[in-house]
PDB file of N, CA, C and O in Angstrom:
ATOM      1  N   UNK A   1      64.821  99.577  91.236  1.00  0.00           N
ATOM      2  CA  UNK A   1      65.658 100.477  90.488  1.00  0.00           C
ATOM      3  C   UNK A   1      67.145 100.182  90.746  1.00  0.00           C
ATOM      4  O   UNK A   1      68.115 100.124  89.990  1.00  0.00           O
ATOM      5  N   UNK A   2      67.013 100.038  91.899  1.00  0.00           N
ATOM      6  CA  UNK A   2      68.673  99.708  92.548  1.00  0.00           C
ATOM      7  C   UNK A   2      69.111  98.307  92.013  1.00  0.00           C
ATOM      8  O   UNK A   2      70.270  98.355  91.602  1.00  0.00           O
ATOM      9  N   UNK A   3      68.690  97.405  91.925  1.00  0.00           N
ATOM     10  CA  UNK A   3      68.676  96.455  91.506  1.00  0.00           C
ATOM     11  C   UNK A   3      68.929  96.304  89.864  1.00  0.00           C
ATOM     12  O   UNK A   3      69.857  95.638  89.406  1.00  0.00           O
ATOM     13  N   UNK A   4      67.947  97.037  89.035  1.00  0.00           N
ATOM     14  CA  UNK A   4      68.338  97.209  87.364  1.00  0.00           C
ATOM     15  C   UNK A   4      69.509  97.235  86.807  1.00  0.00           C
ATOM     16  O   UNK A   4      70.035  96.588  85.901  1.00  0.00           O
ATOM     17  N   UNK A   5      70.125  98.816  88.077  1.00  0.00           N
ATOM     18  CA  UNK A   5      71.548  99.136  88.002  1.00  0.00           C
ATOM     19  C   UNK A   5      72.411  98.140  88.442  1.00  0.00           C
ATOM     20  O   UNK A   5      72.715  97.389  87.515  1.00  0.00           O
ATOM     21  N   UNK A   6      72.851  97.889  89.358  1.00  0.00           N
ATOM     22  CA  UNK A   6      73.584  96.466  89.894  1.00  0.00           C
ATOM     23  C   UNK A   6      73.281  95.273  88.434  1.00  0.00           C
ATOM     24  O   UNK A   6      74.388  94.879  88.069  1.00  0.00           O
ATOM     25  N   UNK A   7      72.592  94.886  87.902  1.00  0.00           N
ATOM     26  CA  UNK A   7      72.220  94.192  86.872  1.00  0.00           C
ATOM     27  C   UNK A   7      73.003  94.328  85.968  1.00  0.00           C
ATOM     28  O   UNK A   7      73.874  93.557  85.566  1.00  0.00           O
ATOM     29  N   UNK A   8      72.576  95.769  85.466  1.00  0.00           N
ATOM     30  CA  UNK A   8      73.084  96.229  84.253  1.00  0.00           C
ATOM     31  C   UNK A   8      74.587  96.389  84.235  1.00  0.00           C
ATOM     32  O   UNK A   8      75.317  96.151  83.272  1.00  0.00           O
ATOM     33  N   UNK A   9      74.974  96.850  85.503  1.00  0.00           N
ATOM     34  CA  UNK A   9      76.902  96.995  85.742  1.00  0.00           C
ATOM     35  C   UNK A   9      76.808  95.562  85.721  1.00  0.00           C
ATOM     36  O   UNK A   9      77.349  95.089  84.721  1.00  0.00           O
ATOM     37  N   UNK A  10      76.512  95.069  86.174  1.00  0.00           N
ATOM     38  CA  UNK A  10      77.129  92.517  85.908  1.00  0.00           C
ATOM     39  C   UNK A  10      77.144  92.827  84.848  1.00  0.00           C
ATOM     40  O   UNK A  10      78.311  92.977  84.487  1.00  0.00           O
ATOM     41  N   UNK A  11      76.384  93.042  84.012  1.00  0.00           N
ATOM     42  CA  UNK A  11      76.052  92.744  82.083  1.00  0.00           C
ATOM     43  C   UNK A  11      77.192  93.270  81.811  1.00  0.00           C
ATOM     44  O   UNK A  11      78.078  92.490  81.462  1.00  0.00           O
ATOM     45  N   UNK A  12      77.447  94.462  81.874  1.00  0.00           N
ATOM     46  CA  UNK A  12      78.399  95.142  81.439  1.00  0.00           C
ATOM     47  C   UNK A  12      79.790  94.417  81.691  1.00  0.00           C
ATOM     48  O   UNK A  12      80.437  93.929  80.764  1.00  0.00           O
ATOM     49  N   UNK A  13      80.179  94.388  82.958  1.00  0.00           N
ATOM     50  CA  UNK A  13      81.204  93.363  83.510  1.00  0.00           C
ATOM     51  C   UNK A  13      81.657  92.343  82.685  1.00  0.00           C
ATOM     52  O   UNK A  13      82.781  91.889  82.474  1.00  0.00           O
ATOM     53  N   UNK A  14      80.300  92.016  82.167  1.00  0.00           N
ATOM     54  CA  UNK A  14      80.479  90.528  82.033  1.00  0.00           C
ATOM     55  C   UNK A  14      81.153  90.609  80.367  1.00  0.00           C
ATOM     56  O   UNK A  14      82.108  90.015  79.866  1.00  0.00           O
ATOM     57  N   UNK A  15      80.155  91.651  79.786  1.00  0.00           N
ATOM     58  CA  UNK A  15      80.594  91.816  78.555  1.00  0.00           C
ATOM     59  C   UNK A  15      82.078  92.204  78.018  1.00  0.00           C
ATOM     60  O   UNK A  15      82.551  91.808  76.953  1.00  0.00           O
ATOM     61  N   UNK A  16      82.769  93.115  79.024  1.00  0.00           N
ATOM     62  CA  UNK A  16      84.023  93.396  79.217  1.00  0.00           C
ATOM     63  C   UNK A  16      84.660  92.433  79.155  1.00  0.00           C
ATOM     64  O   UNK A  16      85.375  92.289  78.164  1.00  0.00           O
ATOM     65  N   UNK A  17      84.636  91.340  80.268  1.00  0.00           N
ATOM     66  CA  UNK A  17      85.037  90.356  80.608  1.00  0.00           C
ATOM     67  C   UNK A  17      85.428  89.193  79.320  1.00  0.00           C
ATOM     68  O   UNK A  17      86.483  88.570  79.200  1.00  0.00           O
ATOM     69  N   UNK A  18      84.257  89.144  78.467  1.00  0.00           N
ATOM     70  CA  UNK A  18      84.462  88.508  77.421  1.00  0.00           C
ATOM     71  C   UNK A  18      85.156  88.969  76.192  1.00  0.00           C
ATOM     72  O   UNK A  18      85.659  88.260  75.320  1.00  0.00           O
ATOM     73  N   UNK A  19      85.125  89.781  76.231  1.00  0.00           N
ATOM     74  CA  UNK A  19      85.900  90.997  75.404  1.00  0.00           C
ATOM     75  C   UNK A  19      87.317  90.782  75.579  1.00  0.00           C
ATOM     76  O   UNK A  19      87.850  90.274  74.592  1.00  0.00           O
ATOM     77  N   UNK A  20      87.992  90.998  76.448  1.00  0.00           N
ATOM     78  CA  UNK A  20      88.910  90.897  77.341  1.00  0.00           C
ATOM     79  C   UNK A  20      89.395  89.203  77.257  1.00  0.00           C
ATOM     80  O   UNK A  20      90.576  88.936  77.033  1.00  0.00           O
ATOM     81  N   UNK A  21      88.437  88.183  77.445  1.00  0.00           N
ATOM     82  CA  UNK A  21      89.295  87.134  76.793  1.00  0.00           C
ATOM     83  C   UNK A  21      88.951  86.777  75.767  1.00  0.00           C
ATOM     84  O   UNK A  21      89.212  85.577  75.692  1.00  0.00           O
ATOM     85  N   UNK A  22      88.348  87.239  74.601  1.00  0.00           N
ATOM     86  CA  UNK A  22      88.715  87.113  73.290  1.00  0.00           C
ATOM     87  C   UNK A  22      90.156  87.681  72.635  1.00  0.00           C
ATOM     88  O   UNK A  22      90.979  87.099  71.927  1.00  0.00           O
ATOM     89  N   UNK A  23      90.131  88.850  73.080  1.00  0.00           N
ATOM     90  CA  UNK A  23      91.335  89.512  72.679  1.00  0.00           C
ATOM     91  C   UNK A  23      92.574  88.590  73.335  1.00  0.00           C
ATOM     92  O   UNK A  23      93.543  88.235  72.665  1.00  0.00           O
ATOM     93  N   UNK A  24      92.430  88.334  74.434  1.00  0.00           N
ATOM     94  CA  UNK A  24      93.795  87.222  75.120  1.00  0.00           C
ATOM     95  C   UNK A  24      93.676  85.741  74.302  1.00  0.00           C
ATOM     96  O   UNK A  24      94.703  85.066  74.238  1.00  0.00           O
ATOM     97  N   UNK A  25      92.496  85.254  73.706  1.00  0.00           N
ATOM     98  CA  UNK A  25      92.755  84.231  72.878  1.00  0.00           C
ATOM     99  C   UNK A  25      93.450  84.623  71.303  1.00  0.00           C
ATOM    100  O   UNK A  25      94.177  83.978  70.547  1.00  0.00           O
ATOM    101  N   UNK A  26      92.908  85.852  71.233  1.00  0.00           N
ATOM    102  CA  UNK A  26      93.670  86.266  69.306  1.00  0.00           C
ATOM    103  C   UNK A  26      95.284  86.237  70.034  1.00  0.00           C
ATOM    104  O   UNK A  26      96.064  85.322  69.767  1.00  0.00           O
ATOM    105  N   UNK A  27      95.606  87.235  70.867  1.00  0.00           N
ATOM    106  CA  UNK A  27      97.025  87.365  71.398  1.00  0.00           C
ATOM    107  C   UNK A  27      97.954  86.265  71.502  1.00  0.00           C
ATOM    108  O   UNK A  27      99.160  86.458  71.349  1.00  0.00           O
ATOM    109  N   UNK A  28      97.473  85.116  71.753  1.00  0.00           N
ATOM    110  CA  UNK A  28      97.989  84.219  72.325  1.00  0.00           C
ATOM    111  C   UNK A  28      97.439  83.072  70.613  1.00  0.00           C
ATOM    112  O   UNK A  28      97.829  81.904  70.616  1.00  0.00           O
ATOM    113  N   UNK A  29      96.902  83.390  69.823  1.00  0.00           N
ATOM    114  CA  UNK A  29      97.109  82.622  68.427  1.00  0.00           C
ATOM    115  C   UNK A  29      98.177  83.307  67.612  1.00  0.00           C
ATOM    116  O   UNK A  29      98.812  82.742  66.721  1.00  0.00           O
ATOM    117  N   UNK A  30      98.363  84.834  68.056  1.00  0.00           N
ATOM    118  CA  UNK A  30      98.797  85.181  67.415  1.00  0.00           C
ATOM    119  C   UNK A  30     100.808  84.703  67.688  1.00  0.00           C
ATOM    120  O   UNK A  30     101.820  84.350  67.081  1.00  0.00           O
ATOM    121  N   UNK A  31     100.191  85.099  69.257  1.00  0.00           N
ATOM    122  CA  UNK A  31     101.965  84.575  69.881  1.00  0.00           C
ATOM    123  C   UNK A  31     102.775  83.502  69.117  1.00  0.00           C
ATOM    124  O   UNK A  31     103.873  83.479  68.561  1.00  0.00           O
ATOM    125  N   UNK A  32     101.730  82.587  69.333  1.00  0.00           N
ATOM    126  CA  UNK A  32     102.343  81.115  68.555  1.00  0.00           C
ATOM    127  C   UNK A  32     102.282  80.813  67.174  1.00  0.00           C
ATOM    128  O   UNK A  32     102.965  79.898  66.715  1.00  0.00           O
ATOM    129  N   UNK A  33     101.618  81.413  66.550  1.00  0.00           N
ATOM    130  CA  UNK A  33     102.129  81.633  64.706  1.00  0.00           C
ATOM    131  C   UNK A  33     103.299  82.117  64.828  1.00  0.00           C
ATOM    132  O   UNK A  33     104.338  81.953  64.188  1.00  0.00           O
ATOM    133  N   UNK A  34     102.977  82.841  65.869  1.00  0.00           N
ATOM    134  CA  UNK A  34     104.862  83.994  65.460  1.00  0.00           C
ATOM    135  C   UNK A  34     106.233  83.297  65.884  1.00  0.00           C
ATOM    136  O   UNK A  34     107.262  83.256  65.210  1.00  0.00           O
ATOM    137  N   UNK A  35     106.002  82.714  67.253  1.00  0.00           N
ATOM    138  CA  UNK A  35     106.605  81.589  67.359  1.00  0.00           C
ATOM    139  C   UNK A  35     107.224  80.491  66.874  1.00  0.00           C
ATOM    140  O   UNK A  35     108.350  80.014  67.016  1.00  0.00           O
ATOM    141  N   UNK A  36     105.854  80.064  66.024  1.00  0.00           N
ATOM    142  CA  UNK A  36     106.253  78.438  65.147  1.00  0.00           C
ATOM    143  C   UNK A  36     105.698  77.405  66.164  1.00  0.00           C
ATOM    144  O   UNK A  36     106.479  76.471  66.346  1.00  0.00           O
ATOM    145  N   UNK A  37     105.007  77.368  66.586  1.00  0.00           N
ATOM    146  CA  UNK A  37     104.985  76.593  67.829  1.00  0.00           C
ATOM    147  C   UNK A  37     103.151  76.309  67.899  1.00  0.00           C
ATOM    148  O   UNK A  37     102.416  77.293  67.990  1.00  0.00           O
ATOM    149  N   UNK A  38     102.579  74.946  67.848  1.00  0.00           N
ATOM    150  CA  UNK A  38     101.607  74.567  68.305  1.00  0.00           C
ATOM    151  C   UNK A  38     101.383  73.770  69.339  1.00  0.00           C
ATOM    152  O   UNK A  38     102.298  73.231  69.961  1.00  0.00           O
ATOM    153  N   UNK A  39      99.828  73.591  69.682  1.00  0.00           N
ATOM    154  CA  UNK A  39      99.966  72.925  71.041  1.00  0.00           C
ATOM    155  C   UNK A  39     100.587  71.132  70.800  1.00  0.00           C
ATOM    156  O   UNK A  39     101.357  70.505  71.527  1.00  0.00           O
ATOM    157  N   UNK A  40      99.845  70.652  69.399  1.00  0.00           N
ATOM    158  CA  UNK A  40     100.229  69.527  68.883  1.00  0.00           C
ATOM    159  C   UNK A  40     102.316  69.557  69.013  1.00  0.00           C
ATOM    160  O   UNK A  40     102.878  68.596  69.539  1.00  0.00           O
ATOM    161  N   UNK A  41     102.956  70.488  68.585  1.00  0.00           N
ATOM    162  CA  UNK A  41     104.202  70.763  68.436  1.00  0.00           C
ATOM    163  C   UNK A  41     104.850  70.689  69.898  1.00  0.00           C
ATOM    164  O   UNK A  41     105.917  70.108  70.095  1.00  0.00           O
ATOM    165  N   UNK A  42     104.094  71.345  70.939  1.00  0.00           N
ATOM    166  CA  UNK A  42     104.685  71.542  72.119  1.00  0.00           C
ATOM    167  C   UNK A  42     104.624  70.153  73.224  1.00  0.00           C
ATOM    168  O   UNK A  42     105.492  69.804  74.023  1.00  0.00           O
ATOM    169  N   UNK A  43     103.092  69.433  72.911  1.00  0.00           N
ATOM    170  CA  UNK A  43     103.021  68.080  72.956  1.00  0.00           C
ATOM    171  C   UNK A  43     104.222  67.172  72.340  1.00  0.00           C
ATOM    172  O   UNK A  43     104.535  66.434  73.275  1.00  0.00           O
ATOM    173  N   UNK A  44     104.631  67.021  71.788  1.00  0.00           N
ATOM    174  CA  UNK A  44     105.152  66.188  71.437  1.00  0.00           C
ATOM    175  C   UNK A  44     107.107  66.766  72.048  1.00  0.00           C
ATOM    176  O   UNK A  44     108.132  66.085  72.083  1.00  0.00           O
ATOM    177  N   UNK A  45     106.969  67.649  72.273  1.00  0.00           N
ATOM    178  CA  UNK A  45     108.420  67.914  72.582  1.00  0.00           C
ATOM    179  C   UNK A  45     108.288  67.836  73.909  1.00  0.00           C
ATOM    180  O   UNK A  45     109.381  67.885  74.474  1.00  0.00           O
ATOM    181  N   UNK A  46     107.144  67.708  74.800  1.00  0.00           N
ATOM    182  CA  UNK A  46     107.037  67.113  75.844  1.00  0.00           C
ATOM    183  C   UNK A  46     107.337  66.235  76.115  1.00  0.00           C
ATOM    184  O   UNK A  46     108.243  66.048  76.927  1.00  0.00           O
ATOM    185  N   UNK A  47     106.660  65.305  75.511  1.00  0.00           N
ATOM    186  CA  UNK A  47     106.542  63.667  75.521  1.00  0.00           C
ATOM    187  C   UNK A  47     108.297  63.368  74.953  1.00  0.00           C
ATOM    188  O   UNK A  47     108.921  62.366  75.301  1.00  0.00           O
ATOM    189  N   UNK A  48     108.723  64.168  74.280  1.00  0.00           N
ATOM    190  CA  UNK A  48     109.932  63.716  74.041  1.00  0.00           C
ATOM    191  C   UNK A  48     111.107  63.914  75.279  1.00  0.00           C
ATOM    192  O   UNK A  48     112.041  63.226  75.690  1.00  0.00           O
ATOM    193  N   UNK A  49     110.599  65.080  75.593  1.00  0.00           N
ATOM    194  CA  UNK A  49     111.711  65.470  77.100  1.00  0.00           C
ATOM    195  C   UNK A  49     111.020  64.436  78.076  1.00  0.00           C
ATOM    196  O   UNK A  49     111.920  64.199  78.882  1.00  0.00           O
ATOM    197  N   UNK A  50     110.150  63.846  78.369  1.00  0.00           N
ATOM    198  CA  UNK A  50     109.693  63.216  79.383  1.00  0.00           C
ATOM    199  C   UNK A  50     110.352  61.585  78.599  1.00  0.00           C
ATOM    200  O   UNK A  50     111.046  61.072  79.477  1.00  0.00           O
ATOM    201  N   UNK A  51     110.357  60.998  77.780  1.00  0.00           N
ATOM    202  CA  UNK A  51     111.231  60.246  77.129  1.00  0.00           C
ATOM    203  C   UNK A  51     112.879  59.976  77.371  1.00  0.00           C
ATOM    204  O   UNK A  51     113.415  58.927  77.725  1.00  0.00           O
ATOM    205  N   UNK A  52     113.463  61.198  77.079  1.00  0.00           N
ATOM    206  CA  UNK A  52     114.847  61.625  77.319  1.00  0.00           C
ATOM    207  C   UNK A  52     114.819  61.255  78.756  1.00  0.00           C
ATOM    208  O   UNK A  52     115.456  60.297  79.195  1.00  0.00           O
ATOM    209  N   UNK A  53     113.929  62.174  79.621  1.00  0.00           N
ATOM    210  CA  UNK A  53     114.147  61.894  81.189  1.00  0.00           C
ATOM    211  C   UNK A  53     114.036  60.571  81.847  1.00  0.00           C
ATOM    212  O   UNK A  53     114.750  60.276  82.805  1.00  0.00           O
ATOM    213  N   UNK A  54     113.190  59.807  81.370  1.00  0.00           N
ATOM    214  CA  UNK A  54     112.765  58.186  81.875  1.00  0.00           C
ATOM    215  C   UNK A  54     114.298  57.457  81.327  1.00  0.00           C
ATOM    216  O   UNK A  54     114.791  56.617  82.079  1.00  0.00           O
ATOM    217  N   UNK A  55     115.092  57.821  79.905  1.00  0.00           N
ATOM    218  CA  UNK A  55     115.685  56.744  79.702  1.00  0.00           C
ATOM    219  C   UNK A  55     116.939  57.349  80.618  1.00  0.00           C
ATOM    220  O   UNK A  55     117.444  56.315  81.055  1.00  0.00           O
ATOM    221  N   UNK A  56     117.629  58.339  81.086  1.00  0.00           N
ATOM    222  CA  UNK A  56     118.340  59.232  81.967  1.00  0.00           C
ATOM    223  C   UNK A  56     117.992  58.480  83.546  1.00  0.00           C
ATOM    224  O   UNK A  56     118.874  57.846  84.126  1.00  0.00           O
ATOM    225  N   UNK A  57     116.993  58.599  83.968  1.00  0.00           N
ATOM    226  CA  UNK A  57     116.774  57.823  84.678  1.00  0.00           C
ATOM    227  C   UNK A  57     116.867  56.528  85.013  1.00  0.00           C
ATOM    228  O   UNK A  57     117.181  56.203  86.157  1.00  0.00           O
ATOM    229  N   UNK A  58     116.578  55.541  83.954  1.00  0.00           N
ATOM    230  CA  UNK A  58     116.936  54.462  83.894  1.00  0.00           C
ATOM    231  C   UNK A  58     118.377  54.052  84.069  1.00  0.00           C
ATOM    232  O   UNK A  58     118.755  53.014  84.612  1.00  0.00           O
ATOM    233  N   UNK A  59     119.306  55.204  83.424  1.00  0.00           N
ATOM    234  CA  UNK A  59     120.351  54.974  83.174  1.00  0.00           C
ATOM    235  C   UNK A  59     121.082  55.352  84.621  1.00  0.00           C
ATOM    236  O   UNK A  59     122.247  54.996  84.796  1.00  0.00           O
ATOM    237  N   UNK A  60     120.598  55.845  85.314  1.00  0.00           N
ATOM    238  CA  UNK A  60     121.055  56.526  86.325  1.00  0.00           C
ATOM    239  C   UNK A  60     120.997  55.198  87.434  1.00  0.00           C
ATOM    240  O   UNK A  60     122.020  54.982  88.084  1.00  0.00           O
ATOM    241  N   UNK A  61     119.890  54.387  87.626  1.00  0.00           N
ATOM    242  CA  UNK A  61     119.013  53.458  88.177  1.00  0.00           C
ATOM    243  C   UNK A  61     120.441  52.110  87.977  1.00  0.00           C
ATOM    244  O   UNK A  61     121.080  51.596  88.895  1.00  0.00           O
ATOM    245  N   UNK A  62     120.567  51.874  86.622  1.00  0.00           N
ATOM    246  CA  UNK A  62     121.727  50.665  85.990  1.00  0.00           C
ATOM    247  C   UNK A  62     123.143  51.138  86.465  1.00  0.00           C
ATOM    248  O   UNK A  62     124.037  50.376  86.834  1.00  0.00           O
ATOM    249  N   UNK A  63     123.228  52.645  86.398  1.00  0.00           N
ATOM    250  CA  UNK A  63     124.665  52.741  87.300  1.00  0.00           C
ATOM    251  C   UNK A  63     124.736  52.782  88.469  1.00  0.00           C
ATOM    252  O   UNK A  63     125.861  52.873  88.961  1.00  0.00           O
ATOM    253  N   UNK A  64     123.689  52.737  89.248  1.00  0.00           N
ATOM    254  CA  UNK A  64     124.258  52.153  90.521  1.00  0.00           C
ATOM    255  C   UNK A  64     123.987  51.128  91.448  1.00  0.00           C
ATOM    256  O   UNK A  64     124.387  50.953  92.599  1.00  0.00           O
ATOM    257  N   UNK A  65     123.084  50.362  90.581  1.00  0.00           N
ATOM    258  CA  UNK A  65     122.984  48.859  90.442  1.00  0.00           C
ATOM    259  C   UNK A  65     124.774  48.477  89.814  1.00  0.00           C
ATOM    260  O   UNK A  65     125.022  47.441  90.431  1.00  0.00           O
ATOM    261  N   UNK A  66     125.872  48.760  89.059  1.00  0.00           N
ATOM    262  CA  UNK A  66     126.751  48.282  88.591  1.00  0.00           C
ATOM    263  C   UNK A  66     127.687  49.183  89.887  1.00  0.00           C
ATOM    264  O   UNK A  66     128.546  48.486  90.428  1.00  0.00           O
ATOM    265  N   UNK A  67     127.646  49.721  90.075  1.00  0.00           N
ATOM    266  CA  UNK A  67     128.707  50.580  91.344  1.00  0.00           C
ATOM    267  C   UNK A  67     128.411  49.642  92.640  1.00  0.00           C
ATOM    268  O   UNK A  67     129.397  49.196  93.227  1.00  0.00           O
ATOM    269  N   UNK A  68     126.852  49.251  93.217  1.00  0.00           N
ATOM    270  CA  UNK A  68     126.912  48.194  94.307  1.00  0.00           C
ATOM    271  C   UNK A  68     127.675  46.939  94.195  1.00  0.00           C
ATOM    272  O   UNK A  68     128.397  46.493  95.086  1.00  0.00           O
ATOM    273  N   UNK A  69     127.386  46.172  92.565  1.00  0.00           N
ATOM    274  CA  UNK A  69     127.581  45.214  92.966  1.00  0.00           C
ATOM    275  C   UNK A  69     129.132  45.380  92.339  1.00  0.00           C
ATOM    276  O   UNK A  69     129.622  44.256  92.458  1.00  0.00           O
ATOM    277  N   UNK A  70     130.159  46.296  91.706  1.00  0.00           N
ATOM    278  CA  UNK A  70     131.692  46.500  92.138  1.00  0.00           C
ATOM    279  C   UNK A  70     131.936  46.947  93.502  1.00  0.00           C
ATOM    280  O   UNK A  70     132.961  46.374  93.873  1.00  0.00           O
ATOM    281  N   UNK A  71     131.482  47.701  94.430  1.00  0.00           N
ATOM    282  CA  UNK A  71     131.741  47.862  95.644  1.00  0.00           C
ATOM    283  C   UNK A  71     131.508  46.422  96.191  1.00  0.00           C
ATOM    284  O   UNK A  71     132.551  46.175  96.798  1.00  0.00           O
ATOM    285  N   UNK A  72     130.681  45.340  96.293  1.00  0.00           N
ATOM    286  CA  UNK A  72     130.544  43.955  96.498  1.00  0.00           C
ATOM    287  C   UNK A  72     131.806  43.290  96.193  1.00  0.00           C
ATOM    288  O   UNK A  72     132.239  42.532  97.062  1.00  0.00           O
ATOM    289  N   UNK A  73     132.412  43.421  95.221  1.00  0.00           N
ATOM    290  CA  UNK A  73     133.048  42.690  94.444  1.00  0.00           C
ATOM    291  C   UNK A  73     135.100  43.163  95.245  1.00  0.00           C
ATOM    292  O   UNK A  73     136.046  42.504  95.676  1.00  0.00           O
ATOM    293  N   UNK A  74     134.842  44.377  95.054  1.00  0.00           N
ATOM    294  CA  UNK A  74     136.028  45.553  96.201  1.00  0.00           C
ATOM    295  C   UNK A  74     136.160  44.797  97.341  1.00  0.00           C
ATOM    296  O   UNK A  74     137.250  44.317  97.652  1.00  0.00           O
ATOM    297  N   UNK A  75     134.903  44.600  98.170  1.00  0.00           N
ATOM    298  CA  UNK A  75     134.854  43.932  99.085  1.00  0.00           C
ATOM    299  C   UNK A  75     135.598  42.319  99.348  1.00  0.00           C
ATOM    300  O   UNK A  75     136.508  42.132 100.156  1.00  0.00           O
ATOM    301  N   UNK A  76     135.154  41.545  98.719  1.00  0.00           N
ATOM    302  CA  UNK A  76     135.391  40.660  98.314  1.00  0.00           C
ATOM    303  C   UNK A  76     136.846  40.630  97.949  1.00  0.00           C
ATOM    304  O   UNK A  76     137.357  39.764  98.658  1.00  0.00           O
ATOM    305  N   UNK A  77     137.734  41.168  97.181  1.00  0.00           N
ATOM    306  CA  UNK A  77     138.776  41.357  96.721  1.00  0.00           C
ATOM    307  C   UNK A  77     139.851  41.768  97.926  1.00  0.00           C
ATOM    308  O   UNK A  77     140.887  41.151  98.174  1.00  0.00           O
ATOM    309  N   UNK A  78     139.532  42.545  98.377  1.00  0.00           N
ATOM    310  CA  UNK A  78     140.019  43.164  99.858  1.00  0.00           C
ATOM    311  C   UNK A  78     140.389  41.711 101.103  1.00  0.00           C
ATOM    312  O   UNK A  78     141.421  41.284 101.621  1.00  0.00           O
ATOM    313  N   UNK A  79     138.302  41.171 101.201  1.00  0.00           N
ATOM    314  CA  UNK A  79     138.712  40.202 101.594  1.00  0.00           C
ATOM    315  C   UNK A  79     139.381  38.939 101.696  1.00  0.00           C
ATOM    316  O   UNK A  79     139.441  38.302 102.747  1.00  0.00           O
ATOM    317  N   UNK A  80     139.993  38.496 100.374  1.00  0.00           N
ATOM    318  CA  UNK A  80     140.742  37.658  99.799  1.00  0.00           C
ATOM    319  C   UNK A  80     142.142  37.950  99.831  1.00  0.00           C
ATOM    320  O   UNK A  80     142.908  36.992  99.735  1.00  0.00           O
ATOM    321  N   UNK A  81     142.697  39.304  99.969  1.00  0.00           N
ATOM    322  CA  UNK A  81     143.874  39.713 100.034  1.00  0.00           C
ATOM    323  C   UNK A  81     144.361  39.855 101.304  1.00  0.00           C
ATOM    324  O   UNK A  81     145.579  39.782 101.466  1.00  0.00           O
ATOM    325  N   UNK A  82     143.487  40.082 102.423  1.00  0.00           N
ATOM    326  CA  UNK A  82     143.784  39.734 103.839  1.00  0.00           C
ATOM    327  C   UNK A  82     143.588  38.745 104.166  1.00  0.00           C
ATOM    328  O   UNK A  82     143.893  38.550 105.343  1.00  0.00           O
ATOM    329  N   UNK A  83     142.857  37.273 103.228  1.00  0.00           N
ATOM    330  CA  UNK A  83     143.212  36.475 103.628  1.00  0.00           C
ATOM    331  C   UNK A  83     144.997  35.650 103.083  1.00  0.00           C
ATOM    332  O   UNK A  83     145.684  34.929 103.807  1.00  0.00           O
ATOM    333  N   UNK A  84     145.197  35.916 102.193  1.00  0.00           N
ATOM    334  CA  UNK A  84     146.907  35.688 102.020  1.00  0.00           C
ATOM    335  C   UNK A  84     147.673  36.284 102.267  1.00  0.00           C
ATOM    336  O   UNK A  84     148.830  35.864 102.310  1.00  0.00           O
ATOM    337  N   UNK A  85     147.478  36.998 102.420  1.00  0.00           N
ATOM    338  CA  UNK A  85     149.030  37.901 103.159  1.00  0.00           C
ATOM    339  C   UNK A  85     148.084  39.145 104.119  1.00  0.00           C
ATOM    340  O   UNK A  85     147.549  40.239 103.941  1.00  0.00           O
ATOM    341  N   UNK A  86     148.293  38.200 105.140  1.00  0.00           N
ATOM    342  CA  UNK A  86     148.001  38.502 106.723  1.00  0.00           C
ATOM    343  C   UNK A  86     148.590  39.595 107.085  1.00  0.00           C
ATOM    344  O   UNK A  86     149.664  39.660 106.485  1.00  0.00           O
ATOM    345  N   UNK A  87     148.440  40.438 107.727  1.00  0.00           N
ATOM    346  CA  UNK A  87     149.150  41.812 108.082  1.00  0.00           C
ATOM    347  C   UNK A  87     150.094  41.325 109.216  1.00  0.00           C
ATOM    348  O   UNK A  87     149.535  41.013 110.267  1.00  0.00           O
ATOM    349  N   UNK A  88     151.306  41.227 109.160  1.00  0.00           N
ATOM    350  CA  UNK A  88     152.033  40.819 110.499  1.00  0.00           C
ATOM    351  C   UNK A  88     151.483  41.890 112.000  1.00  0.00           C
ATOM    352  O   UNK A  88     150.814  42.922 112.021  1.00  0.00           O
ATOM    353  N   UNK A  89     152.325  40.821 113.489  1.00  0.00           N
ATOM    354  CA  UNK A  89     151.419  42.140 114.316  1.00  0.00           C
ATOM    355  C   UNK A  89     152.322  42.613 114.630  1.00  0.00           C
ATOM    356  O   UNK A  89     153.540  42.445 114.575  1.00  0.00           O
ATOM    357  N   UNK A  90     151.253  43.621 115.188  1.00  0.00           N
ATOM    358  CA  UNK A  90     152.020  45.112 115.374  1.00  0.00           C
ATOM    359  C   UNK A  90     152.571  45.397 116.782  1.00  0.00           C
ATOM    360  O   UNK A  90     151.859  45.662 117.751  1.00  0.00           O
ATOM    361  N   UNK A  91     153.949  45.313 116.795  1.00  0.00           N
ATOM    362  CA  UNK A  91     154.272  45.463 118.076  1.00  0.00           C
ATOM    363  C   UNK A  91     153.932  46.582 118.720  1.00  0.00           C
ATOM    364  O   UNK A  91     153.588  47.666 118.248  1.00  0.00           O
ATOM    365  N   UNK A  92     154.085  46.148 120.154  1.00  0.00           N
ATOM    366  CA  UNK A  92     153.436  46.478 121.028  1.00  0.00           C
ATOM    367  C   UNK A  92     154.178  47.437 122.409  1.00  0.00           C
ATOM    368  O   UNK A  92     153.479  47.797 123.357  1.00  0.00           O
TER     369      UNK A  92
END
């Protein structure tokens, strides 16, 4: 008997339960009609921000690959200028 009951409250549960996400699936078709917005739509503006971000990145990657090798180059320049005109010394 105890058991039927315990049964019958799961069934019930369960039926709720489904109830409960049907209504959260209409809610949520309904959200995004209202929106304008599909999953196909939201896909693709993904893939587009993840696009934007890789070439941002890249770009980020090429500027400082071009900043090392001018700091190289600084270097270099520096060192060429102490080699012709020597710093006189510094008395003492």
């Amino acid at each position: 008997m105890m058991m039927e009951a315990k049964c019958e409250e799961l069934e019930s549960s369960c039926a709720a339960a489904k109830e409960e996400m049907d209504e959260l699936k209409r809610f949520h078709e309904q959200a995004m009609l209202n929106s304008g917005t599909t999953p196909q739509k939201e896909a693709k503006e993904v893939e587009a921000l993840k696009s934007e971000r890789d070439e941002a990145l890249s770009e980020v990657q090429t500027l400082k690959m071009e900043k090392e090798f001018l700091m190289q180059q600084l270097k270099m320049l520096k060192i060429t200028v102490e080699e012709q005109d020597p710093e006189p010394p510094k008395p003492t």
